[in-house]
DOROBA-965170 format. One line per field, with one value per residue (C-alpha): x, y, z; residue in one letter. Coordinates in steps of 0.25 Angstrom, whole numbers. Layout:
x [X,...]
y [Y,...]
z [Z,...]
rest [a,...]
// end
This chain:
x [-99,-93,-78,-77,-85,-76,-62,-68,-72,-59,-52,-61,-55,-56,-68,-59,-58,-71,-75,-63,-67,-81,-85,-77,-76,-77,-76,-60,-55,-42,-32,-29,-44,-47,-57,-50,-56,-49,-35,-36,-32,-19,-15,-23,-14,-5,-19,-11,1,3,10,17,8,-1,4,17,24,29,38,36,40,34,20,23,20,28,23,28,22,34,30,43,42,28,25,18,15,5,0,-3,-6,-12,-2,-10,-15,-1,9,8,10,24,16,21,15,2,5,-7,3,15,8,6,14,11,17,27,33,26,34,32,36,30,32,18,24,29,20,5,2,4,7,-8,-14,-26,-29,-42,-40,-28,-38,-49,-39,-36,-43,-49,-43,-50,-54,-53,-66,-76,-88,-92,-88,-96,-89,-82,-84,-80,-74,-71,-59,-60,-73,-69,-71,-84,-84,-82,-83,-70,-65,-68,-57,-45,-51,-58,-71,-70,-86,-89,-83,-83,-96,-94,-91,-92,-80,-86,-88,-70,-67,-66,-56,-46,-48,-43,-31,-26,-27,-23,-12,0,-7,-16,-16,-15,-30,-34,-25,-33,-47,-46,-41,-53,-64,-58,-57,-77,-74,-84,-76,-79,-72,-60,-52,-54,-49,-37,-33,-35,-20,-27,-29,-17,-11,-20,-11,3,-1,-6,8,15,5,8,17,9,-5,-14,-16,-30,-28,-17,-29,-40,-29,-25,-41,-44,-34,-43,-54,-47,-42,-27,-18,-11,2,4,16,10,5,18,20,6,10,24,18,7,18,26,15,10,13,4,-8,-16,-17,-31,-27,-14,-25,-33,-21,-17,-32,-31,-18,-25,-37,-28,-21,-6,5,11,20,28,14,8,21,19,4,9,20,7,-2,11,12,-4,-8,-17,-25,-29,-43,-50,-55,-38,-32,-41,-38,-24,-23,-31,-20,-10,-15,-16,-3,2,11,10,24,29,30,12,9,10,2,-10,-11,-13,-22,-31,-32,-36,-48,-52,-63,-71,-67,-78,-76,-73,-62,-56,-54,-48,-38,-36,-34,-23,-15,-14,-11,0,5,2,4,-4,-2,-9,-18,-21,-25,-34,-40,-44,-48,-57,-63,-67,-72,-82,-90,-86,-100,-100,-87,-88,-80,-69,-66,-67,-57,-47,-48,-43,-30,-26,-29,-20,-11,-7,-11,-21,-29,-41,-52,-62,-63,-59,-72,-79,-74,-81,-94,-90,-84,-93,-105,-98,-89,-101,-98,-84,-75,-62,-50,-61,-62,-48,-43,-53,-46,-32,-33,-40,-28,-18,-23,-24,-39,-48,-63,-70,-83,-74,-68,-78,-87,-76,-73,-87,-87,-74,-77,-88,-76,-67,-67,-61,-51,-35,-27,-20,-38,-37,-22,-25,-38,-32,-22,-30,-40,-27,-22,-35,-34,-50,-49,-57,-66,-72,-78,-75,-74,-66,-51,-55,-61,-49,-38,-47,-47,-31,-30,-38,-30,-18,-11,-10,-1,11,10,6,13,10,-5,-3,5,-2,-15,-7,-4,-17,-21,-10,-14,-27,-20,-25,-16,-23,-12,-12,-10,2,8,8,14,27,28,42,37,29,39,50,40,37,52,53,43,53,44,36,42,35,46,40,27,32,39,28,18,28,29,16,12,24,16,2,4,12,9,13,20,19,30,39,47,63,70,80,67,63,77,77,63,66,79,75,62,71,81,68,63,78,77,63,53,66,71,58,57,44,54,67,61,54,65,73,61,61,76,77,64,69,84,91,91,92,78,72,75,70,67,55,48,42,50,36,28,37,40,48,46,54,55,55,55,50,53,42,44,41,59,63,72,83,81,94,96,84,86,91,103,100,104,110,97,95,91,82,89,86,77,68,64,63,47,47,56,45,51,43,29,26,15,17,13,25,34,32,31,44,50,47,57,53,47,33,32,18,13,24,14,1,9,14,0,-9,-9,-19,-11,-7,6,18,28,41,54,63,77,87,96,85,88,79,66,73,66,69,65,79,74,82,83,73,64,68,68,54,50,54,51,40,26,21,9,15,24,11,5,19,14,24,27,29,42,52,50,39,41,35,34,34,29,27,17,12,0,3,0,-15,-26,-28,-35,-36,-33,-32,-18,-15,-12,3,3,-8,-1,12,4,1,12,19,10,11,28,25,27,18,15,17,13,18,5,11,3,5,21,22,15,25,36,35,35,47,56,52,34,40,46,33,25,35,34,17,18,28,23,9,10,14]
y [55,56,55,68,76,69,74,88,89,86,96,108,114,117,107,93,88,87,82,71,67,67,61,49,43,25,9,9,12,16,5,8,9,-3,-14,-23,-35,-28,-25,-41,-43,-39,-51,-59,-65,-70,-78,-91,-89,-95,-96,-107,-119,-115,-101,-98,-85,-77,-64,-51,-39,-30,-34,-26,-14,-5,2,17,17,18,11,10,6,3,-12,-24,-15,-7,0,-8,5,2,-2,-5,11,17,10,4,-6,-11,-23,-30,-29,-38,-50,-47,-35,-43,-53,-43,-45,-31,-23,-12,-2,12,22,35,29,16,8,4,-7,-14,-10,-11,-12,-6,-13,-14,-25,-27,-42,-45,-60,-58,-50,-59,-69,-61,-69,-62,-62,-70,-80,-93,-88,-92,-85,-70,-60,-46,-35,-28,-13,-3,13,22,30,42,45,58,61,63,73,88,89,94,80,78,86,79,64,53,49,36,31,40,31,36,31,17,13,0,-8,-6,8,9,0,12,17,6,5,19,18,4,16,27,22,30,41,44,57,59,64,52,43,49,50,36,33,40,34,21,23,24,9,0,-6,-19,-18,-11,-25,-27,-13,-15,-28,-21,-18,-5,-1,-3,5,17,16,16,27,34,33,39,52,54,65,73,70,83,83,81,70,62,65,59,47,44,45,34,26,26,21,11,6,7,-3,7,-1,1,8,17,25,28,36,44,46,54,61,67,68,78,86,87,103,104,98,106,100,95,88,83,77,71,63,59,54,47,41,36,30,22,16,20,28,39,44,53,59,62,69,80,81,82,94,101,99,106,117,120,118,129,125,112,112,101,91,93,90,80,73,75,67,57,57,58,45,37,40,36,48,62,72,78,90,90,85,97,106,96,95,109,109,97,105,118,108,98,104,104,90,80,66,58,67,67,52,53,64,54,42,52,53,39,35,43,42,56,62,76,83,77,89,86,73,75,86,76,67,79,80,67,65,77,68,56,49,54,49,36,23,25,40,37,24,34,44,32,29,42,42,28,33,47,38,49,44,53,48,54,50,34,38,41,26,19,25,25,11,2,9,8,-6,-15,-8,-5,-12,-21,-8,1,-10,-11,2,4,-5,-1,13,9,-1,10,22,8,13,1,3,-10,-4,-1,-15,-23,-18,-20,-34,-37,-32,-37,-51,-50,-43,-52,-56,-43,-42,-40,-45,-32,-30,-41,-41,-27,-29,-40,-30,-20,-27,-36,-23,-18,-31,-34,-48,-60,-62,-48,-53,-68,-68,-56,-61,-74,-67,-58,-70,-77,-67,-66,-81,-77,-67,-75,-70,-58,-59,-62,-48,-41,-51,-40,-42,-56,-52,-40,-49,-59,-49,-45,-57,-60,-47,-55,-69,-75,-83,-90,-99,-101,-86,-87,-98,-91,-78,-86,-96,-94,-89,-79,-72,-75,-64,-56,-53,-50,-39,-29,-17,-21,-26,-40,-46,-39,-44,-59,-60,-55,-65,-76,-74,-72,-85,-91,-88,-89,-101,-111,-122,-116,-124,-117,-106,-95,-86,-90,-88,-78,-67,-68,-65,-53,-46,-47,-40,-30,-26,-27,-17,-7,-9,-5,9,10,5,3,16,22,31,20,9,12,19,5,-4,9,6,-10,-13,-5,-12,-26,-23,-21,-19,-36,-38,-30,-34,-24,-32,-37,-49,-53,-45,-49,-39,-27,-22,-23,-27,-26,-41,-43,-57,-61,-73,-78,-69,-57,-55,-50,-60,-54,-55,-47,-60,-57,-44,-43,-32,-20,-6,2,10,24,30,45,56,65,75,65,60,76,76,62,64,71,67,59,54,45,39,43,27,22,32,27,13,16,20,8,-1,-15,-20,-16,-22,-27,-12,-7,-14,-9,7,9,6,17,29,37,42,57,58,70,72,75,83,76,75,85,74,71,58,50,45,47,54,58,44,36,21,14,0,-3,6,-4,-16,-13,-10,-21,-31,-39,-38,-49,-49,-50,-61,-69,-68,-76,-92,-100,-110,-101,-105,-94,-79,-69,-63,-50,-41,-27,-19,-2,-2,10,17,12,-4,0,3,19,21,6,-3,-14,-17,-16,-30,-31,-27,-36,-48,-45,-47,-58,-65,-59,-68,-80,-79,-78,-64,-55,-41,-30,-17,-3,4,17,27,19,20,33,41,31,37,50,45,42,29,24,25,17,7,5,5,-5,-12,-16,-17,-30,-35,-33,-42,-55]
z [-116,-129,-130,-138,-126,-115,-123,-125,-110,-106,-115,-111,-100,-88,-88,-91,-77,-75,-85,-87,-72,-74,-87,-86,-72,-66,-64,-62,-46,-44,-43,-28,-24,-28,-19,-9,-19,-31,-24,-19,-33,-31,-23,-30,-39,-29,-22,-27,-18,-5,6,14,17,4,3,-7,-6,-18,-15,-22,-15,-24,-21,-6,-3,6,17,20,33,46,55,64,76,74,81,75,61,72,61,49,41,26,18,6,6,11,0,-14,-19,-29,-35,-47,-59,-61,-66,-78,-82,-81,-92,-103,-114,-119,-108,-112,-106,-109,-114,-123,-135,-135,-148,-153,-163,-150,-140,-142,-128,-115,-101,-97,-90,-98,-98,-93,-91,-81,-74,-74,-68,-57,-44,-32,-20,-13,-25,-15,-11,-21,-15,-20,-10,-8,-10,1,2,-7,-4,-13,-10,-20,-13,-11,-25,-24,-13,-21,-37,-38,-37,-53,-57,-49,-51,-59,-54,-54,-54,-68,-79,-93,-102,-105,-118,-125,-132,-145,-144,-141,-153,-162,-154,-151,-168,-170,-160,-169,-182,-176,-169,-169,-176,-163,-156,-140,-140,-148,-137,-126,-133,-136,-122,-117,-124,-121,-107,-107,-112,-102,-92,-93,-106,-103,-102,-117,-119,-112,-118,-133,-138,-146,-132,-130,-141,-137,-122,-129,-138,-125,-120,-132,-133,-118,-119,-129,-121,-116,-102,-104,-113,-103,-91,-101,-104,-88,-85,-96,-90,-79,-85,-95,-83,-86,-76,-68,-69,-84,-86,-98,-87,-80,-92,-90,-75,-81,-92,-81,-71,-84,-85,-71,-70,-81,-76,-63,-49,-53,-66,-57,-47,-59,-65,-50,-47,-61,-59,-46,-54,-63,-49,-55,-46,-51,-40,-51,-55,-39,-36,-47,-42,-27,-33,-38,-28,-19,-27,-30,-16,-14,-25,-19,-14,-7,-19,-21,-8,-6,-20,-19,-6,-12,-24,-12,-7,-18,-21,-6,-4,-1,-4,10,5,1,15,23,14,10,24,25,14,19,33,24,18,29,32,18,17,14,22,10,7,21,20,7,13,25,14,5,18,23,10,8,21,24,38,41,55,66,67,52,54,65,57,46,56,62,50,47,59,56,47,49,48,34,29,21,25,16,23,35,34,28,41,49,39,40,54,56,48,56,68,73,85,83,94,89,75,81,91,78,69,81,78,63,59,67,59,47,47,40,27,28,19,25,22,29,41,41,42,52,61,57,60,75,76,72,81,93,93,98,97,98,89,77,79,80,70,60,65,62,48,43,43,31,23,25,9,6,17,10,17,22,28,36,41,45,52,59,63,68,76,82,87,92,102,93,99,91,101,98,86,82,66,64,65,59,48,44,46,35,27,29,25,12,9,10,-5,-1,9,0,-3,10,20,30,30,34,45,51,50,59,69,72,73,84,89,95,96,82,74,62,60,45,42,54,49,36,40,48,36,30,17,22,33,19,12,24,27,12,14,15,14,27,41,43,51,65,60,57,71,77,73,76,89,92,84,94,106,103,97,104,96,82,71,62,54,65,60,61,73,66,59,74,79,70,72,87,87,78,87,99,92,89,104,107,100,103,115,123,125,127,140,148,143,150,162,166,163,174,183,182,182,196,201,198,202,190,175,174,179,167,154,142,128,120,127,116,104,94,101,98,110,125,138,153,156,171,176,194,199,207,219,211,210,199,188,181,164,159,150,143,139,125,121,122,117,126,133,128,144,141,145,156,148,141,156,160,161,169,180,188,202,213,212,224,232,248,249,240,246,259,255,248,260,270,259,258,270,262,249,249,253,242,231,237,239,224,219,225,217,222,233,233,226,228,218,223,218,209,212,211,200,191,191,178,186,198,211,226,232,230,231,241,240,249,240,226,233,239,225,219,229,223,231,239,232,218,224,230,216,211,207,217,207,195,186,183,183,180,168,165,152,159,145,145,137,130,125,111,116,119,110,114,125,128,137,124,120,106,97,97,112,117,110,117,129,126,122,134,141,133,134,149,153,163,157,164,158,162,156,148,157,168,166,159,171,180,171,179,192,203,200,212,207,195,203,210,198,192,204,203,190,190,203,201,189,195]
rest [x,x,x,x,x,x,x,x,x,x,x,x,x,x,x,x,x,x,x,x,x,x,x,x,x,x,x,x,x,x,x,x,x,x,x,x,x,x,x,x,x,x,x,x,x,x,x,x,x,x,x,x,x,x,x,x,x,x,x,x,x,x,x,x,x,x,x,x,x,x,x,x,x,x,x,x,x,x,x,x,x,x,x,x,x,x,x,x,x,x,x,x,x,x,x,x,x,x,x,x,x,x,x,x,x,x,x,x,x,x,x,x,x,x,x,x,x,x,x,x,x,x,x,x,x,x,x,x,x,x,x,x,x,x,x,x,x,x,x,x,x,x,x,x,x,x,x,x,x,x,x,x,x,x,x,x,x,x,x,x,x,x,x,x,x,x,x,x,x,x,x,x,x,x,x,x,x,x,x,x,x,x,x,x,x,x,x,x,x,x,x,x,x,x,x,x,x,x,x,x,x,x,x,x,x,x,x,x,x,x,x,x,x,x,x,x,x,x,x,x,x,x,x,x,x,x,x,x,x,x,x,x,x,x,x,x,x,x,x,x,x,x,x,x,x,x,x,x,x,x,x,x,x,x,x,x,x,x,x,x,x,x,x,x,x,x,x,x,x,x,x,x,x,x,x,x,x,x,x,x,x,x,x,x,x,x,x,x,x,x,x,x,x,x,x,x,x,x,x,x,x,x,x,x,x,x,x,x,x,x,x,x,x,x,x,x,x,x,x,x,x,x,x,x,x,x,x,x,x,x,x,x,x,x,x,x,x,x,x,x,x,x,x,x,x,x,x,x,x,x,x,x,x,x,x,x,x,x,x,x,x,x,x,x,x,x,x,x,x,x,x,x,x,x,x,x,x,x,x,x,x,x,x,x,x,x,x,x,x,x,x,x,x,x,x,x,x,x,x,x,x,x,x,x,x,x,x,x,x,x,x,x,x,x,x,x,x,x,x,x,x,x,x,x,x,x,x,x,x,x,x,x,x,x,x,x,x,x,x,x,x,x,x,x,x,x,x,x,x,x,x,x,x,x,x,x,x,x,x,x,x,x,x,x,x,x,x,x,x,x,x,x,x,x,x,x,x,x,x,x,x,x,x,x,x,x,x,x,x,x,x,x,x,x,x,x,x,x,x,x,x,x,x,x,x,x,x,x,x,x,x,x,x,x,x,x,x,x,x,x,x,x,x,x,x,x,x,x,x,x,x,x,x,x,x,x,x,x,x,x,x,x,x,x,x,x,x,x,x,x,x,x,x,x,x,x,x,x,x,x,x,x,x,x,x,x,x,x,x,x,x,x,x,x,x,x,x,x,x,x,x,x,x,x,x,x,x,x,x,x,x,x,x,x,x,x,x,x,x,x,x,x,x,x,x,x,x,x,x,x,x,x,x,x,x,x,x,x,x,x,x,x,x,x,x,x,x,x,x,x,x,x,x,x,x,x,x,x,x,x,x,x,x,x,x,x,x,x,x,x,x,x,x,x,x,x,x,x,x,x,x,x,x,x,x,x,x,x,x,x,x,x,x,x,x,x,x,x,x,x,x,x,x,x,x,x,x,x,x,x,x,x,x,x,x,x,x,x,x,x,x,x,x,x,x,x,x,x,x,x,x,x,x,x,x,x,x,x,x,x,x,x,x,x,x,x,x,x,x,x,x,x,x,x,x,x,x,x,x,x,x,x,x,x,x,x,x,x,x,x,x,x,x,x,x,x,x,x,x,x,x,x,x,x,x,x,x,x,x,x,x,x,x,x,x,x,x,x,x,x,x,x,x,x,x,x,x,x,x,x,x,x,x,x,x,x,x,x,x,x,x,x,x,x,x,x]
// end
């Protein structure tokens, strides 16, 4: 299509859109959306470095990115949510940019004697030098597979007036054919006009892409840019939509500082643009791959004050802007959810996973009631949704941590049928929504297992570490499928540069793997070596230190024979204290916590037969240590107990619904009653339960727990009198005490609606074992029903559960 025609179009109103959308959409993507091969090259120039033992650290803070997600009192980073979608990154500029002589600072009276080029990264042999990430590996690699995450684009018409189709480029051209041009902006020079600025810019921009590096690299081109800049303020807005869209196609670097001045010229004249040229220069900003937060916030100030007119192709787009912009102004949330409840039901399913995509991007919280209600709808046609939707449900699902059975029933039929040609992020957010929601389902386990070896070439670090992760937690153990772990830890070790950036990755992948006993001692030995705990720690915008003490204690007892690098006595001093003081303030003082250490100190005889700390501080949470000598008596272990903060005992009200009076068994009354002459009969007595039961009134003194049976002392010695049968089980010639781990577990240790503990909790058990200690769980339902009972029910049921564990 001839130049002349395009310009007309765009001036003829009110027909411009469509046409400015239309005739020249792709071959550029987004610089956001780019493939896991294309994003690897962000770490690639640091594929050189290495750490201890081969591998060199380099510090640059800059190169982390912060996560906004809170996660207090969350344990062992239980959710490793996406960070790589959530928060951006504050990198450095490439070194290529860094190297040209020619960068200037753009400004709106640029001198052109001085300054005959602009701070754009346009050289082709820096490019070209740019490895693969995974170069070490000589042989080709297929592909992985490919989403497209403005699919949605292509669900109404309406669409092409808010956004740039992206798989319609303009008419190639050839080099000769833009010769002329580049000639006429070397005459015109000062003397050219902002329509020839932006008709040249135009014509320019249909160049073949294949020669758009020769272009770039011309200093007439260059020239036409500055002079660009200096016609900004007196630019039509037609003509600055034309300009921003060739920067599209001309493949502008979004970190030239030329276009910071665009971003405030759009930003000035934002009241006289409408809401659908707003959402144009948004979705063209977004093309380009360059923030502009100062520009977003005078779209979200329009959209605020023209909400009525935004319809579904507008909601939907402007929480795809939202997203990309990863944040969402408080004060927009309630009505676009509101108006997202008003449309839900005309939406299509490609644009319910970008809806669900905007808000876990942005970090977005809708109502409960409107999350399910999404979740509804996706579930209405869900067979029909492509990969990429249907992942995105599961963010935002994992994100407002929404337990919605049915839809989980619906990923077992759905993933297994569709895992052999889902890509690596689509496998792994899979698994770290079903890890997040503690939602086990061997189908969707397994087939992803399966499938994930065969990608590993394309696995980033953060794929692997948070697989890893996942299935770690899911208690997935390597024997359910033999090359899955092994897999993934090679792909770590190939992956190896990019842990000087995301430290986090190596450390999450290591957990996971401890989760299920696998320690690949290179990769251990490289995440305790001093360099590498020196960076960690340095990590200020991410807590590694739980993460670091975590893995070397679990390295200290799985692996006895370990030489290799621990972490300094003093780092481990500090992360247990500081756990101990959250446990204080937190688990501690909760309600099931202090009523069993009540119920166990008057058990045992006094409050120095129970102490209350963390056993084993690397697993994140507290135990009652109890300790038997071999006849079953109980030890006292007050010197264990660390300082403690004075205990904050519930008052009377928050007990009100618990102090229910007398539950009891006519056969424990009355075994009760005949004192201690009948300890063998007591065991066999407080263990039926299917004998009718009578409550009794509580006491006029609503004493806390308290009921009208006063135990005597007979009573309390009979109850804690160890059972002959529990003392006949005692090895005559065992060595010091019996030490048990008594643990009041809760429904957040298990899978849901699993007997399958989860990875942090199943490895506490079993290092519990290994420091030799005896578990004794006080299952939640089990305790919390026991709650309600008598003092002297939960003295019996204390009283099995210790001496039915020797």
């Amino acid at each position: 299509m001839a130049t002349s025609v395009l310009c007309r179009r765009l001036r003829s109103l009110p027909g411009w859109r469509n046409s400015l959308t239309q005739a020249q959409p792709v071959h550029t993507k987004p610089r956001e959306e780019i493939s896991d091969q294309e994003e690897n090259k962000k770490v690639s120039e640091h594929q050189d470095v290495s750490f201890r033992g081969g591998y060199r650290l380099h510090y640059n803070p800059s190169s982390y990115r912060r996560c906004t997600r809170n996660s207090a009192g969350s344990e062992c980073q239980t959710d490793k949510d996406d960070e790589d979608e959530r928060c951006f990154s504050a990198q450095a500029p490439p070194l290529w940019q860094q190297r040209n002589r020619y960068s200037v600072s753009c400004s709106r009276h640029l001198s052109s004697s001085n300054n005959t080029l602009l701070d754009l990264a346009f050289n082709k042999a820096s490019e070209s030098r740019t490895p693969s990430a995974l170069s070490s590996n000589s042989e080709p690699v297929a592909p992985d597979v490919k989403v497209d995450p403005r699919a949605f684009l292509k669900c109404r018409p309406e669409y092409a007036s808010l956004s740039l189709d992206l798989t319609q480029r303009p008419d190639p051209v050839e080099w000769v054919d833009v010769l002329p041009l580049l000639q006429k902006v070397s005459v015109l020079r000062d003397r050219m006009k902002p329509s020839d600025v932006s008709r040249f810019l135009v014509e320019l921009s249909k160049l073949h892409p294949d020669r758009m590096p020769l272009l770039r690299s011309d200093h007439h081109f260059s020239m036409l840019l500055q002079h660009s800049v200096e016609h900004l303020g007196v630019f039509s807005e037609l003509q600055l939509l034309e300009v921003l869209q060739s920067f599209v196609w001309l493949e502008i670097p979004s970190s030239s500082s030329m276009l910071e001045d665009y971003e405030a010229e759009l930003s000035r004249r934002a009241n006289q643009l409408t809401l659908h040229q707003l959402l144009l220069v948004a979705d063209l900003w977004r093309c380009i791959g360059k923030r502009v937060p100062q520009f977003l916030q005078r779209l979200y100030v329009s959209a605020h004050l023209h909400v009525g007119q935004l319809g579904v192709p507008e909601l939907v787009h402007l929480l795809y802007i939202i997203g990309e912009g990863r944040d969402c102004p408080k004060d927009l949330i309630r009505p676009v959810e509101q108006l997202l409840m008003r449309h839900l039901a005309q939406l299509y399913p490609e644009e319910v996973g970008s809806v669900c995509l905007g808000l876990f991007k942005s970090q977005t919280s809708l109502s409960e009631g409107a999350v399910t209600r999404i979740v509804d709808k996706a579930l209405s046609f869900v067979t029909e949704m492509g990969d990429f939707a249907m992942v995105n449900v599961l963010k935002y699902m994992r994100f407002s941590y929404l337990y919605h059975k049915t839809w989980l029933e619906a990923m077992a039929q759905e993933v297994p049928r569709r895992a052999p040609q889902m890509g690596v992020p689509s496998l792994m957010h899979v698994t770290l929504t079903c890890s997040a929601l503690h939602y086990r389902n061997v189908s969707i386990l397994a087939s992803v297992a399966e499938r994930v070896p065969a990608l590993v070439p394309h696995c980033r670090s953060k794929d692997s570490s948070k697989l890893l992760w996942a299935f770690g937690t899911l208690g997935f153990l390597p024997a359910q499928c033999p090359g899955f772990y092994p897999s993934l830890t090679d792909a770590m070790r190939q992956r190896k540069a990019e842990f000087h950036r995301f430290p986090e990755h190596l450390l999450t992948g290591l957990l996971g793997l401890a989760f299920v006993s696998e320690f690949p001692e290179d990769l251990v030995a490289l995440a305790l070596s001093p360099e590498f705990v020196d960076l960690a720690l340095r990590h200020s915008k991410l807590e590694l230190k739980k993460d670091l003490f975590t893995l070397d204690a679990a390295v200290a007892l799985e692996l006895p024979q370990w030489k290799g690098p621990r972490l300094g006595g003093e780092l481990r001093e500090e992360v247990a204290e500081m756990l101990w003081k959250f446990a204080q303030s937190d688990v501690c003082l909760k309600p099931e916590v202090l009523e069993a250490e009540s119920a166990l100190q008057d058990l045992l005889g006094g409050d120095k037969f129970v102490c209350k700390r963390m056993i084993l501080p690397h697993t994140r949470s507290i135990d009652l240590e109890v300790h038997l000598d071999s006849n079953g008596q109980p030890v006292p272990v007050d010197l264990l107990c660390p300082k403690q903060s004075p205990t904050v005992i519930p008052s009377l009200q928050s007990w009100e619904k618990m102090n229910l009076g007398v539950t009891i068994t006519d056969k424990l009354l009355a075994q009760l009653l005949k004192g201690k002459n009948s300890t063998d009969s007591l065991d066999s007595s407080v263990r039926v339960t299917a004998t009718p039961r009578q409550r009794l009134p509580p006491d006029e003194g609503g004493r806390l727990f308290d009921s009208v049976l006063d135990l005597t002392n007979d009573m309390i010695e009979t109850l804690t009198k160890p059972s002959r049968r529990g003392s006949a089980h005692q090895d005559s010639s065992h060595q010091g005490p019996i030490k048990l781990a008594v643990q009041i577990s809760s429904r957040n240790h298990y899978c849901i609606h699993s007997q399958q503990l989860l990875g942090l909790h199943a490895m506490k058990r079993r290092h519990l074992k290994m420091a030799g200690y005896r578990v004794v769980e006080l299952g939640h339902q089990e305790w919390s029903s026991t709650l309600r009972k008598s003092r002297a029910e939960k003295l019996s049921y204390l009283h099995c559960k210790i001496y039915d564990s020797l």
